[in-house]
N, C-alpha and C positions, 0 to 999 in steps of 0.2 A: 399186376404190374402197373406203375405206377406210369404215368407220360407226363417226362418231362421236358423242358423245352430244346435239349438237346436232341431226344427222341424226334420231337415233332419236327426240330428242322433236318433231320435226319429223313423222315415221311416228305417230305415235301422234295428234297433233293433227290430222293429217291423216283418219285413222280416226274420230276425233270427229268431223270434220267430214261423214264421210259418215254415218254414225250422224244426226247432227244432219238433215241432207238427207233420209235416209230416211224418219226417224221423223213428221217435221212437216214436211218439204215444202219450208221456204225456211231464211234464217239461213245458210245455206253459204257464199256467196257473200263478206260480209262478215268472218267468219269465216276462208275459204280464201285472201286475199290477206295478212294479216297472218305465219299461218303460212307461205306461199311465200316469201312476203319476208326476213322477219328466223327463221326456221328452218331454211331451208331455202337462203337464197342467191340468190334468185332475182329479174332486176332488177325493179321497180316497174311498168314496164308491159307488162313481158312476164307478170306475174304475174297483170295486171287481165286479161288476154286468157284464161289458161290457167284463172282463177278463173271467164270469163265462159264458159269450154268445157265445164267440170265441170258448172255449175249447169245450162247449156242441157241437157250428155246427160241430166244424173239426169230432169231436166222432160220433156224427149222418152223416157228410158224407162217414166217413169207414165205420160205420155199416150197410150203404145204401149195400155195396158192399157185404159182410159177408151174410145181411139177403137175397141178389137174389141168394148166392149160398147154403142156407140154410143149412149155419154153426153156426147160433144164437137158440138156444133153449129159445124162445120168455116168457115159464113163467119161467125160469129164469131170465130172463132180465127184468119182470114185477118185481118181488118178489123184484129185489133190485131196482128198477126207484121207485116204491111209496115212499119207506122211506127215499130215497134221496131226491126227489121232497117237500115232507112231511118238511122234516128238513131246505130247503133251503126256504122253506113260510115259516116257522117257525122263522127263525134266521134274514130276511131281515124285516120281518115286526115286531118281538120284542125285538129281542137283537141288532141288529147293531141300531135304534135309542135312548136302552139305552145309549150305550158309551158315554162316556163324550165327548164334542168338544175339551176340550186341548189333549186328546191323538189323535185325529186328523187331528191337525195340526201342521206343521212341520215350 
């Protein structure tokens, strides 16, 4: 594969974006679909999935940390993961294939 300078600035905003994650915790997210999309190629809602996979690791790798020093109050963090989980099965499998393909694409 060739690297072109789309590519490259695609790497580098992508590094921002973990930088960004790291440093303060959230912003990635928003941030990571824009870059995947129009820097990288990548189509629009496969972009929202890969942006929602990034944000979920970096968050499950802090709370790796959080829950060995048993500062997570686990059914709290149950009480809100179902109905977030709940709504993201919910939205990927019947409203994002309603969307129209012309709001789409660009």
């Amino acid at each position: 594969m060739e690297l072109t300078l789309q590519h490259a600035l695609g790497y580098l905003a992508a590094i921002t974006v973990g930088i960004s994650l790291g440093l303060i915790g959230s912003g990635g997210s928003i941030m990571a679909v824009p870059v995947l999309v129009y820097l990288m190629g990548v189509e629009p809602v496969l972009a929202t999935a890969y942006s929602l996979f990034i944000v979920g690791f970096s968050a499950l790798t802090g709370a790796i940390q959080f829950l060995r020093k048993k500062m997570i109050h686990l059914q709290t963090a149950i009480l809100f993961a179902i109905p977030s989980l709940i709504t993201v099965f919910i939205t990927r499998k019947y409203i994002v294939p309603a969307i129209p393909d012309e709001v789409l694409t660009f």
